[in-house]
ZADOVEX-756762 format. One line per 10 residues: their letters; for each residue x, y, z of C-alpha. Coordinates in steps of 0.2 Angstrom, whole numbers, always signed. Layout:
N
A) X:Y:Z | ...
This chain:
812
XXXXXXXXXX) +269:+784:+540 | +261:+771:+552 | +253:+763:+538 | +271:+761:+529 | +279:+756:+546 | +265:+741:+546 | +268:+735:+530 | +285:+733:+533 | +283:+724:+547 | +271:+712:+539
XXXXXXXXXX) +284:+709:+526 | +299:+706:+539 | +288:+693:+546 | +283:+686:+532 | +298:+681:+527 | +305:+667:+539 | +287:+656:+535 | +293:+657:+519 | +310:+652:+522 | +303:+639:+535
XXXXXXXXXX) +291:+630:+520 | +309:+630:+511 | +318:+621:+526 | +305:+608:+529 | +305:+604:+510 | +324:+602:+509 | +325:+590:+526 | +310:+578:+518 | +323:+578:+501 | +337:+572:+510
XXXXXXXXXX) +327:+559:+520 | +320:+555:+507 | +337:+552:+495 | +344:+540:+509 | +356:+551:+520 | +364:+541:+535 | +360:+558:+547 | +342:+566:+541 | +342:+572:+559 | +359:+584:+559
XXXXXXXXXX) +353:+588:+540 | +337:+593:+548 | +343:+604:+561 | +358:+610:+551 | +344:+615:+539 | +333:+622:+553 | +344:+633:+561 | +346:+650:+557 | +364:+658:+558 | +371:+663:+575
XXXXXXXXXX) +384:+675:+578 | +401:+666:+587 | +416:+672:+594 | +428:+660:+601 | +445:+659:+602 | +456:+645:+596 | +464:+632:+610 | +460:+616:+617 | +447:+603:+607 | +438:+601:+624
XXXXXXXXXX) +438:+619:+630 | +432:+626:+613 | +417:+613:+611 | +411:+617:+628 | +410:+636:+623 | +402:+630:+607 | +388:+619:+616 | +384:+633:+629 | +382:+648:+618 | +373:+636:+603
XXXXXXXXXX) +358:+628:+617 | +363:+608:+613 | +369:+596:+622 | +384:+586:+614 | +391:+570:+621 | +409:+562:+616 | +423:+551:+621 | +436:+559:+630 | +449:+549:+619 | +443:+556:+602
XXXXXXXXXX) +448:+577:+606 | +463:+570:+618 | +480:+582:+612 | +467:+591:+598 | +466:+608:+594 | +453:+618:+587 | +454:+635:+574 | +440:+642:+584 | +425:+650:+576 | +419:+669:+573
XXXXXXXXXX) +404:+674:+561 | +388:+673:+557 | +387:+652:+554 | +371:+638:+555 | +373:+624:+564 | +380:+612:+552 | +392:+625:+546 | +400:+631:+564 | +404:+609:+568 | +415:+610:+550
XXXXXXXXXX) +425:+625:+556 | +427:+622:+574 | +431:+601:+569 | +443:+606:+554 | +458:+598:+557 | +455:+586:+570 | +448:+570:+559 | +429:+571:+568 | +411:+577:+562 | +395:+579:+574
XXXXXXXXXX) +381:+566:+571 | +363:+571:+577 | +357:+557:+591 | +340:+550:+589 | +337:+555:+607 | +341:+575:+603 | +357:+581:+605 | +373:+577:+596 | +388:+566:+598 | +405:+566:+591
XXXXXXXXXX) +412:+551:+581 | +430:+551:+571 | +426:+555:+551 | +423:+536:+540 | +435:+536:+526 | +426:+538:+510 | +424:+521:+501 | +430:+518:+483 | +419:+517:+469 | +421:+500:+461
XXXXXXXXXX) +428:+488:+472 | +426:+486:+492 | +438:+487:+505 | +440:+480:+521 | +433:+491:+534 | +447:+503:+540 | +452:+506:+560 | +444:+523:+558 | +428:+517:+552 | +427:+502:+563
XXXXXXXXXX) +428:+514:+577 | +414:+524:+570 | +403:+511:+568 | +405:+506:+584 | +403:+522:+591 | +385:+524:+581 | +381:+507:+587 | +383:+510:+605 | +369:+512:+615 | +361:+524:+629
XXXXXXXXXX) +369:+514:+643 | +387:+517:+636 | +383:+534:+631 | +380:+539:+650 | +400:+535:+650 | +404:+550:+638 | +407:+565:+642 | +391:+578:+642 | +391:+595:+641 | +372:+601:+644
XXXXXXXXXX) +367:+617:+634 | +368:+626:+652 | +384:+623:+654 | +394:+641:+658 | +409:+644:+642 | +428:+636:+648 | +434:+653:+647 | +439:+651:+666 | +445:+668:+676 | +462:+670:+676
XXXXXXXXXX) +467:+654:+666 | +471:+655:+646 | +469:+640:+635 | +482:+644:+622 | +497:+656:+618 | +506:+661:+600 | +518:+672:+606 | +532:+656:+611 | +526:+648:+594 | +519:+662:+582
XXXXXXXXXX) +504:+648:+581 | +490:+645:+593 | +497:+632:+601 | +487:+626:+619 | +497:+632:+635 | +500:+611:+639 | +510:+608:+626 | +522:+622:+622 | +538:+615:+632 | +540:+631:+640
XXXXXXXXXX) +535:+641:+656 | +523:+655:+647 | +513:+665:+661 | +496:+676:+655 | +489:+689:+663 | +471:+690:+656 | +459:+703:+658 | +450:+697:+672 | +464:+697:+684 | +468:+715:+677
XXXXXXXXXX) +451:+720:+682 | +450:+710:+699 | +466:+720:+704 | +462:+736:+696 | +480:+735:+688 | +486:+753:+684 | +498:+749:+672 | +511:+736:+663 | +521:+734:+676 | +507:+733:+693
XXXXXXXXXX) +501:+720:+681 | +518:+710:+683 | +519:+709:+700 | +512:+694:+703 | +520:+685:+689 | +535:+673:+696 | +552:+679:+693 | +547:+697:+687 | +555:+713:+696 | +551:+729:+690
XXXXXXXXXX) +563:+745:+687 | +551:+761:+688 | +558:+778:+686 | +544:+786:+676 | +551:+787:+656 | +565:+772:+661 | +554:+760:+663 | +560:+739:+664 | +554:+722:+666 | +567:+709:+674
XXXXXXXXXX) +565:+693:+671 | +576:+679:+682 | +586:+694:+687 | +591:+698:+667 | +583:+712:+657 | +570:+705:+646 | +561:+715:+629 | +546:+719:+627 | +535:+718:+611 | +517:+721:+606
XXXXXXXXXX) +507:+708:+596 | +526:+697:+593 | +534:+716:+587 | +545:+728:+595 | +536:+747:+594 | +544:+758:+582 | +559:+766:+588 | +559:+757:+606 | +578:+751:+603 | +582:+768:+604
XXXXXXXXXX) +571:+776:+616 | +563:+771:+631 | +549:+785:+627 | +541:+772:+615 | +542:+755:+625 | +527:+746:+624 | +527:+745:+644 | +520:+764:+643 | +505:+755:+633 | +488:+759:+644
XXXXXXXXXX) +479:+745:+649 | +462:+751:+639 | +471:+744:+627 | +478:+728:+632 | +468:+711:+631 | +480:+701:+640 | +500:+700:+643 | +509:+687:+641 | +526:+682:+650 | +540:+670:+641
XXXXXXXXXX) +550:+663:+652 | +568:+658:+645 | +581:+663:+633 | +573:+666:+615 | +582:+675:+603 | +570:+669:+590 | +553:+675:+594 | +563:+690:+602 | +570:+693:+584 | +584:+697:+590
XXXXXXXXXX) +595:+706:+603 | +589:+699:+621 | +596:+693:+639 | +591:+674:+643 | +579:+676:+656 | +562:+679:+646 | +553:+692:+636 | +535:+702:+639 | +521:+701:+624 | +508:+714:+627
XXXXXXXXXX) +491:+707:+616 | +481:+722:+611 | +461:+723:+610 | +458:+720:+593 | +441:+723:+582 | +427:+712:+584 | +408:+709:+578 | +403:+709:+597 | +397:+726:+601 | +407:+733:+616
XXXXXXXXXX) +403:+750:+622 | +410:+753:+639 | +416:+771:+648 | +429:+768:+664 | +433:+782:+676 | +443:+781:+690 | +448:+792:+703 | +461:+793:+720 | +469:+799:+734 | +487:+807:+727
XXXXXXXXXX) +478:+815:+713 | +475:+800:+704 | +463:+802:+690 | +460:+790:+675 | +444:+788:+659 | +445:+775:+648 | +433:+774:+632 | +430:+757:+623 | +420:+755:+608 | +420:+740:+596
XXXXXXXXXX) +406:+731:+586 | +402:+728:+567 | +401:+740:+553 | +391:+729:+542 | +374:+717:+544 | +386:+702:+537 | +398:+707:+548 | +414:+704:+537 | +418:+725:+541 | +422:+726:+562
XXXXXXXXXX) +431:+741:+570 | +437:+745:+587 | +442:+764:+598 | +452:+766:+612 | +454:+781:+621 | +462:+784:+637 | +470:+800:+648 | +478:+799:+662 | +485:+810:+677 | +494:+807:+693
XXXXXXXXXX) +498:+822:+705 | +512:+811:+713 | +516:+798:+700 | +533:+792:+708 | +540:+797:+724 | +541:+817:+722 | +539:+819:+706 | +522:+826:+700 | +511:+827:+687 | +513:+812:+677
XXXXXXXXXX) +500:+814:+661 | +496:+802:+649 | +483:+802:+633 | +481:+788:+619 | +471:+786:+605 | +469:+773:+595 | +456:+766:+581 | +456:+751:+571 | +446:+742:+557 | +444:+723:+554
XXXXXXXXXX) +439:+711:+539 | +435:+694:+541 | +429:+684:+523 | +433:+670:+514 | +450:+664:+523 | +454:+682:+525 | +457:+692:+541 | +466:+709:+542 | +468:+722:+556 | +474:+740:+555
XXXXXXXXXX) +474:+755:+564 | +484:+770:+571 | +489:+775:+588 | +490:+793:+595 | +501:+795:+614 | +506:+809:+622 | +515:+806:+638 | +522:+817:+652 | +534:+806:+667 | +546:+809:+676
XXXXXXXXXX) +564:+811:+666 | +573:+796:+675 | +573:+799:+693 | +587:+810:+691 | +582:+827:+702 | +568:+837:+708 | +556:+847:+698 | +556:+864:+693 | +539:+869:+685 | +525:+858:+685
XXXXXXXXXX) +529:+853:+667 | +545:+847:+670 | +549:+829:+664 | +550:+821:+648 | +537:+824:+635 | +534:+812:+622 | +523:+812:+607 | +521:+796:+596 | +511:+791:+580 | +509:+775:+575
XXXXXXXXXX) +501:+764:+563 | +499:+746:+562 | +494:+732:+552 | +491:+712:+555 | +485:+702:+538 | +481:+683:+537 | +475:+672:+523 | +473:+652:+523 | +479:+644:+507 | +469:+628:+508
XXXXXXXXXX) +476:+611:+513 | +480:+617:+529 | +490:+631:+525 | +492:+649:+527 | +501:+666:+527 | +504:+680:+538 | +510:+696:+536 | +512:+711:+552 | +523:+726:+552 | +520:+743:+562
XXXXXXXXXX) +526:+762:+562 | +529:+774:+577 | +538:+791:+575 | +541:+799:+592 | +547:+818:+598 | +554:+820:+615 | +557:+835:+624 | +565:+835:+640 | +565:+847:+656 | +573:+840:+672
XXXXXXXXXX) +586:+844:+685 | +603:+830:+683 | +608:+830:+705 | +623:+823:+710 | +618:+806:+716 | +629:+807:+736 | +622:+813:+750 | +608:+805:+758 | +590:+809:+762 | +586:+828:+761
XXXXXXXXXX) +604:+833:+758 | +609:+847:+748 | +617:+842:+734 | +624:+849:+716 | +609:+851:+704 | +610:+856:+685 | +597:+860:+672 | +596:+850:+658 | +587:+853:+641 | +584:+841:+627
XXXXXXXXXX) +574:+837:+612 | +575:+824:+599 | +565:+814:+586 | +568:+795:+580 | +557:+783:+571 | +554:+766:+565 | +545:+750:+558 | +546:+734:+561 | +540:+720:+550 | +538:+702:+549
XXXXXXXXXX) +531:+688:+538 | +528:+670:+538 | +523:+655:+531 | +514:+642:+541 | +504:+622:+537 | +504:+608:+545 | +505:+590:+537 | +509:+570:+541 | +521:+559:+540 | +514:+545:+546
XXXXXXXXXX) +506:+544:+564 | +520:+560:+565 | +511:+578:+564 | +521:+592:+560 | +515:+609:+560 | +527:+622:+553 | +535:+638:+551 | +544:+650:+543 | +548:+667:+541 | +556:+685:+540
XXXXXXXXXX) +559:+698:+553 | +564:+716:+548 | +569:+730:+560 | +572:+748:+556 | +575:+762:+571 | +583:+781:+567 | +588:+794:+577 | +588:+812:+575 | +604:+821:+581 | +600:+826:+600
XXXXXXXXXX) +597:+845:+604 | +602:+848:+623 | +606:+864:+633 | +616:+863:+649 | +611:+877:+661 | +621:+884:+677 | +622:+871:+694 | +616:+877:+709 | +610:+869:+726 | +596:+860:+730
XXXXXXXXXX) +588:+844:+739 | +579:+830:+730 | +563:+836:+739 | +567:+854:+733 | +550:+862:+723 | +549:+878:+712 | +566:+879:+707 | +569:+891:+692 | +562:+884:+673 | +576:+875:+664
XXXXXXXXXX) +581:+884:+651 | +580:+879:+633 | +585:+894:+621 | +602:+889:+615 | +599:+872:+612 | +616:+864:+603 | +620:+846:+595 | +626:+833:+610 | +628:+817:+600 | +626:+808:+584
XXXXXXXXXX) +612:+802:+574 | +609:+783:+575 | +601:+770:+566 | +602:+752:+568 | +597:+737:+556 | +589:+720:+560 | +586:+704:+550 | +577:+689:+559 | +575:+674:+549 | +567:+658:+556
XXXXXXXXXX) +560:+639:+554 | +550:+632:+567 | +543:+613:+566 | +530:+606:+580 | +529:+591:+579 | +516:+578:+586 | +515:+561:+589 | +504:+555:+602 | +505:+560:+619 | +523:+567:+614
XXXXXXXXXX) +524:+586:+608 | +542:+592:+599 | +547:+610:+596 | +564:+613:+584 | +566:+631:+580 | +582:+638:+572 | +588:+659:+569 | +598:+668:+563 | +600:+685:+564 | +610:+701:+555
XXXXXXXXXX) +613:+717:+561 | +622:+734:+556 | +622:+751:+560 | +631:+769:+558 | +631:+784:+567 | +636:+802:+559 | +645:+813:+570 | +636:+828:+571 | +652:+841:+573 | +663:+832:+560
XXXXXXXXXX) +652:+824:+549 | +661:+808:+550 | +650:+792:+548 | +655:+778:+559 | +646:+759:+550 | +647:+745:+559 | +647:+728:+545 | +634:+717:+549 | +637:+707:+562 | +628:+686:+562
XXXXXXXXXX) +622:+675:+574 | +615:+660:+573 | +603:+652:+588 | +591:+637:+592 | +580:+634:+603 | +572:+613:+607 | +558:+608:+617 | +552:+593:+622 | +534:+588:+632 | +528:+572:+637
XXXXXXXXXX) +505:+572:+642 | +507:+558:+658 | +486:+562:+656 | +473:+574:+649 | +478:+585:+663 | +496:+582:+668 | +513:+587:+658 | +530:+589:+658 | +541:+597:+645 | +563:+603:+647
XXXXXXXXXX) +570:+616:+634 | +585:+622:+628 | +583:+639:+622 | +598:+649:+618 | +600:+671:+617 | +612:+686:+611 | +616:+701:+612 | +628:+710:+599 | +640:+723:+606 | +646:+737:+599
XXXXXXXXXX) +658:+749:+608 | +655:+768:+610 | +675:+772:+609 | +690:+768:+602 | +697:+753:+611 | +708:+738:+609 | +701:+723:+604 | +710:+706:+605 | +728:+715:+606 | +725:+725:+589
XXXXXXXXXX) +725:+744:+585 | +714:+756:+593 | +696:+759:+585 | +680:+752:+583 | +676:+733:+581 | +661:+724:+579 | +664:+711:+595 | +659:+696:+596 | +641:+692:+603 | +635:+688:+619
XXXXXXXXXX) +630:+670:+621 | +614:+666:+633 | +608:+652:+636 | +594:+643:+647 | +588:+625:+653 | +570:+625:+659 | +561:+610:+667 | +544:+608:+673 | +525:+603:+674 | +510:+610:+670
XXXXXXXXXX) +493:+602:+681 | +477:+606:+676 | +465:+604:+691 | +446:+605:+696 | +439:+599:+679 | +452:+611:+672 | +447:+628:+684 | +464:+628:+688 | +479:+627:+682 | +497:+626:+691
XXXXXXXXXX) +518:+628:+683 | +531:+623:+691 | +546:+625:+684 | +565:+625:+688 | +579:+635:+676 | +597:+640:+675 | +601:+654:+663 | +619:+661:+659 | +624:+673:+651 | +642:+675:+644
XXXXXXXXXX) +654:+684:+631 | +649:+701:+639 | +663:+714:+636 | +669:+730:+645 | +680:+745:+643 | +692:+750:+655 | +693:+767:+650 | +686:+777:+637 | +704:+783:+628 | +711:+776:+612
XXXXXXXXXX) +725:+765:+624 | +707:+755:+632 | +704:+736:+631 | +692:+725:+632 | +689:+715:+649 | +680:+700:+648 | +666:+698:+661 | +664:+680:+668 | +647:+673:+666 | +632:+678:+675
XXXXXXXXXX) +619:+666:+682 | +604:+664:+686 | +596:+646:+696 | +580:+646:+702 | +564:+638:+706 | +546:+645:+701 | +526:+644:+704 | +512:+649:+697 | +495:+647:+700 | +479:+653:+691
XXXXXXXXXX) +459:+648:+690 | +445:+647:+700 | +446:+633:+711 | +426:+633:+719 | +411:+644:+711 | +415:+662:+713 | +431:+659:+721 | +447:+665:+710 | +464:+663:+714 | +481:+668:+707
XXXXXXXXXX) +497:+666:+718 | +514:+665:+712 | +533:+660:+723 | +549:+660:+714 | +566:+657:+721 | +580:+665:+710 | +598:+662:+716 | +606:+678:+705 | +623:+683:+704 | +632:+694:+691
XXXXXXXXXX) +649:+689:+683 | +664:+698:+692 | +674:+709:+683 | +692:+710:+684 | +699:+724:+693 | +681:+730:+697 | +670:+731:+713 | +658:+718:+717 | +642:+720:+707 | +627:+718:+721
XXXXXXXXXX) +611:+708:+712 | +596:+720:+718 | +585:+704:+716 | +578:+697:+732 | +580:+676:+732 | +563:+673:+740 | +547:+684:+732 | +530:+677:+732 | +510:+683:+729 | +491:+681:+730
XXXXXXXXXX) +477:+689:+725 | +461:+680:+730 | +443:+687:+724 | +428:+681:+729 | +409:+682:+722 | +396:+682:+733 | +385:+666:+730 | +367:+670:+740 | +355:+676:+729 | +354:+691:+740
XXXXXXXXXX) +370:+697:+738 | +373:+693:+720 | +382:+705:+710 | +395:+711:+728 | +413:+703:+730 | +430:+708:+739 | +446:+704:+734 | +462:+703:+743 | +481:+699:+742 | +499:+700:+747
XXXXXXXXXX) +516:+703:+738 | +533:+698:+749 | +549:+697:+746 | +566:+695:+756 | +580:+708:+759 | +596:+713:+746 | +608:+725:+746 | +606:+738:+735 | +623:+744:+725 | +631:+753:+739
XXXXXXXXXX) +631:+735:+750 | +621:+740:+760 | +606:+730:+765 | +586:+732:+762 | +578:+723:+770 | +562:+710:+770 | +546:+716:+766 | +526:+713:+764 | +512:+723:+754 | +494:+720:+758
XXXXXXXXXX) +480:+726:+745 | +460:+725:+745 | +445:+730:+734 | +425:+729:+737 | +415:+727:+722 | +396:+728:+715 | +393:+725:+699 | +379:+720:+685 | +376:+719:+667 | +378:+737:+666
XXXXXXXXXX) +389:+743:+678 | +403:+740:+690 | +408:+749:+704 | +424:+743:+714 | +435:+753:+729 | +451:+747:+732 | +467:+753:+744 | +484:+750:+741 | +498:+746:+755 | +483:+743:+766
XXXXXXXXXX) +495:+744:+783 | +505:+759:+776 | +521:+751:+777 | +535:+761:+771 | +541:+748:+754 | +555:+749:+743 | +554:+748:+724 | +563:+736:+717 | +581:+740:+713 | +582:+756:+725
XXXXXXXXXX) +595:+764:+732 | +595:+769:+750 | +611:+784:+746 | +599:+790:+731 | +585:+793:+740 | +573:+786:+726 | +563:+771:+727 | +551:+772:+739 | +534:+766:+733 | +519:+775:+739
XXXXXXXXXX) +510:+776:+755 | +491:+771:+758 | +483:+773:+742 | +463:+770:+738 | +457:+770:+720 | +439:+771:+716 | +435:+761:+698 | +416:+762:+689 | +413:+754:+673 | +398:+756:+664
XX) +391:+747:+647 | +380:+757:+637
């Protein structure tokens, strides 16, 4: 055995001397036939393949991660990657062959400097073969550039193979959710806000909605399964990788806001009203885009377990690496259970578990992710009542499969094609209380059973390349977006009404034995279509996208049989962007971005002085204005969005009754102006900020005949988390964080007033390349702190007290 385990060793090493010979043959051939570069030929040749991972954005930001994780130093003028972008780079690649990639597109190539090192120059055009030419702008340029000498050189830019990757905590380089294409954060004309990973970890974020908080003009609406993001004081959708999950349209059970966070690499916030990318129904203030972990040749092994006071209790598993030695086969696993003993107010046991494992392949142009998902789910049923048994709530059980595929074309051209699945079961246990009284009031309680099923799929394909028309860059887009959600007829049981308080424990099991039919079975139909053209032209970046969307549905009454359909109804929408690079680091940008909503009525009524029945109404029309900058800072550390907005949102129809003898009121508009901040980066070493303030003057349309609806959004909010990393030697490895949410009072929808109020929150960390440890407290003073949109004569709303949460991570 040791004699066959020696062998093998002498021929793994003698190997690379024999590829070495090879190498120093081939680099005395190429010299030798005359080539312009023998030196990047050389070291192209020398190099053995590294393994890269690095994501697509900024020319600047991506060659800096290239030149750190490669050892070389590279030197270029600033003006030559000014308003480029770069495909990124993943795989096994030598050294000549990761420049090509991460250069494709951009019109340079690397040269290898006499000194050491590299530089980049803009690519000569190749010369005719009978007669010559005059030498062309781009080739005088890069003769001058080869002719300069060291003096000028020292003006370029340097980045020294030391330098630490641009991947700067808390700031993203790039977005596709506004665009559906990579496209850096500086020039999509739009306000779009990322939460990355580090500021989920520096925060310990529980969930999709802590991890909002500190996004500008976000409230949150928490009452366990009835979960919603509000954005600009409107209700925004939420999507996973660009697509809506399965049946989400038809129940809150499958949003992807119950999606864990072990399985989130970032979330994204759109600001504005977008139809489009929405691909479909939505309300003009913005949209949430949750980016799942996807599989990657990096091995990642790491186990989180996390514990608190109120019965909080949290593991997480992370597994992802590649499944062959070329690494064209990647895969990734998540899995993650949850329990909280007190999730919301009085409610208890709050359970969650989610499973999910997926497989990659990267070859030849070709990408493709897919995977299934597993989730089991136990919340609170709507903040409706107390809790009988420990179990009581709404249970949910989901399974889902997904898939992503992208192939290039050539020429600058490619396809892509995503869809995914997700069937969910609910079954619900809860007690419906009448909503008066205050406090600890008894009140009328009823038992209330129910169980149903729905699935759905949603799929979307696309076509995108860019070309020129003369010094005018267009980078295009078009596509299909198909929706399909069902629903099961409803099973529910009613049981007898008794007394109890909100605060009221151990109350008899709900009864579920005589479970009848308590409405109809749905399904609903979207069609998406869309074309999108970016287009570029030096310092100037224009986004055109036009929509148009089709929708139908029909619902079979489960008692008669009848089938109520519901034609397809048509809306067309735009949206127009438009931003203007005063510098490398400074832009401006104003949109025009326009939403709907199609209504359908749940009753006979009467529509525009016709007979009673059902109609397909008119859409609603939002719309939204957006203006603001975007300032990189500190050598781009840093980056700050200021924006400004007015959203409206008209057309919206109401029943004043629910008899055949109804009509229609028409709503006035609803408005939303505002101003907004954000900040994110790490402005000195080790320090790490993110901060946000937004004013949002909200008021909804009146109604005719109809009380005053109050806003529930607070004009004034603002927040900061700031983290800082110990610097001296000695302490290396320890930080603290800490931070503050605020916001001013609103009345809630009785009119009465809530008033003003302030959150302070702090963690201590320790960490290593193997482990992390960090304790954190929540509500550090133990004020008492509303939720947002609670109602004092409810008695629901009230975020927790003092809270400390214990987090270790370790990488094995």
């Amino acid at each position: 055995m040791v004699l066959q385990n020696s062998r093998q060793r002498i021929l793994d090493t003698s190997r690379p001397l024999s590829i070495a010979m090879r190498l120093h043959v081939a680099c005395w051939c190429l010299a030798s036939a005359g080539f312009a570069t023998p030196q990047l030929a050389c070291a192209q040749a020398m190099q053995l393949e590294k393994n890269y991972t690095i994501g697509a954005g900024k020319l600047s930001q991506v060659l800096a991660v290239f030149a750190a994780r490669a050892g070389i130093s590279l030197v270029y003028d600033p003006a030559l990657v000014l308003d480029k972008v770069s495909p990124g780079l993943s795989g096994n690649h030598a050294l000549g062959d990761a420049f090509a990639r991460l250069l494709s597109g951009t019109g340079l190539e690397a040269v290898a400097k006499a000194e050491g090192g590299y530089a980049l120059r803009p690519k000569p055009a190749s010369p005719p073969l009978l007669a010559p030419q005059p030498l062309s702008a781009a080739n005088a340029q890069a003769a001058a550039a080869g002719a300069r000498d060291d003096a000028v050189l020292m003006e370029l830019v340097v980045v020294p193979p030391n330098e630490p990757p641009a991947a700067i905590w808390g700031v993203a380089a790039a977005s596709s959710s506004a665009t559906r294409t990579s496209t850096p954060l500086a020039e999509i004309p739009q306000s779009v806000q990322v939460v990355t990973q580090d500021i989920l970890a520096s925060q310990q974020s529980q969930s999709v909605l802590d991890a909002l908080h500190d996004v500008s003009g976000v409230n949150i609406y928490n009452r366990g399964v009835a979960t919603a993001v509000y954005i600009r004081g409107f209700l925004a959708p939420a999507r996973i990788n660009g697509l809506a999950q399965g049946p989400s349209l038809i129940d809150d059970a499958s949003s992807p806001l119950h999606t864990p966070l072990a399985a989130i690499d970032r979330i994204e916030v759109l600001k504005g009203a977008d139809s489009i990318v929405a691909n479909g129904d939505m309300e003009p203030g913005g949209l949430v885009n949750i980016i799942t972990k996807q599989p990657q040749a990096e091995p990642v092994r790491q186990l989180t377990v996390e514990t608190g006071t109120q019965g909080h209790q949290r593991v997480a598993l992370d597994l992802a690496g590649a499944l062959s030695e070329d690494q064209v086969w990647t895969h990734r696993t998540i899995l993650s259970a949850s329990r909280d003993a007190d999730a919301i107010d009085r409610y208890d046991s709050a359970r969650d578990l989610y499973f999910a494992p997926s497989l990659g392949y990267r070859h030849d142009g070709t990408v493709a992710v897919a995977g299934i998902s597993y989730q089991r789910n136990l919340q609170a049923n709507e903040g409706l009542g107390p809790l009988g048994v420990v179990d009581d709530g709404l249970l949910s059980n989901s399974l889902g499969a997904s898939f992503d595929l992208q192939q290039k074309l050539g020429s600058g051209w490619g396809w892509q094609s995503k869809g995914n699945y997700m069937r969910t079961r609910l079954f619900s246990r809860s007690y419906d209380c009448d909503p008066s009284g205050v406090g600890r009031a008894l009140r009328t309680c009823q038992p209330q059973a129910l169980e149903s099923i729905s699935y759905g799929w949603n799929l979307e394909n696309s076509l995108h390349g860019s070309f020129h028309t003369g010094p005018l860059k267009h980078t295009v887009l078009a596509g299909m977006a198909l929706n399909y959600s069902w629903r099961a007829v409803p099973m529910a049981e009613t049981g007898a009404p008794m007394m109890a308080t909100l605060e009221r424990r151990s109350l008899p099991e709900v009864p579920a034995g005589n479970l009848t039919p308590a409405g109809p079975s749905v399904t609903l139909n979207y069609n998406n279509w869309f074309v999108q053209d970016q287009m570029a032209w030096r310092r100037w970046h224009f986004l055109a996208n036009l929509g148009y969307t089709r929708a139908w549905s029909h619902s079979t009454d489960p008692y008669t049989a009848e089938v109520t359909s519901l034609h397809p109804l048509s809306k067309p929408v735009y949206n127009i962007g438009l931003s203007y690079q005063l510098s490398d680091k400074l832009s401006l940008y104003l949109n025009r971005q326009k939403s709907f909503v199609l209504q359908a009525p749940t009753a006979p009524i009467r529509y525009d002085g016709g007979p009673p029945g059902l109609y397909n109404l008119p859409s609603t029309d939002g719309k939204s204005l957006e203006a603001g900058i975007k300032l990189s800072m500190l050598d781009e550390r840093l980056l700050l969005t200021v924006s400004a907005f007015r959203a409206s949102h008209a057309g919206v129809l109401y029943s004043d009754g629910s008899d055949s003898s109804s009509s229609t009121l028409l709503q006035a508009p609803t408005i939303s102006r505002g101003v907004e901040f954000d900040l994110n980066g790490s402005p000195l070493p080790g320090w790490n900020l993110t901060a946000a303030y937004s004013y949002t003057d909200f008021s909804y349309g009146l109604i005719p005949g109809f009380d005053v609806i109050s806003s529930l959004i607070a004009r004034h909010q603002a927040s900061f988390w700031s983290s800082y990393d110990l610097q001296t030697p000695a302490w290396r490895g320890w930080g603290y964080g800490v931070g503050a949410t605020a916001r001013g009072g609103y009345p809630n929808n009785s009119g009465d007033h809530i008033g003003g109020q302030v959150a302070v929150d702090g963690n201590l960390r320790y960490a290593n390349k193997l482990w992390s440890l960090t304790l954190g407290v929540r509500n550090l003073l133990n004020r008492r702190l509303y939720g947002s949109f609670a109602n004092l004569e409810q008695g629901i709303g009230f975020e927790p007290g003092r809270v400390f949460v214990l987090t270790g991570r370790y990488n094995f």
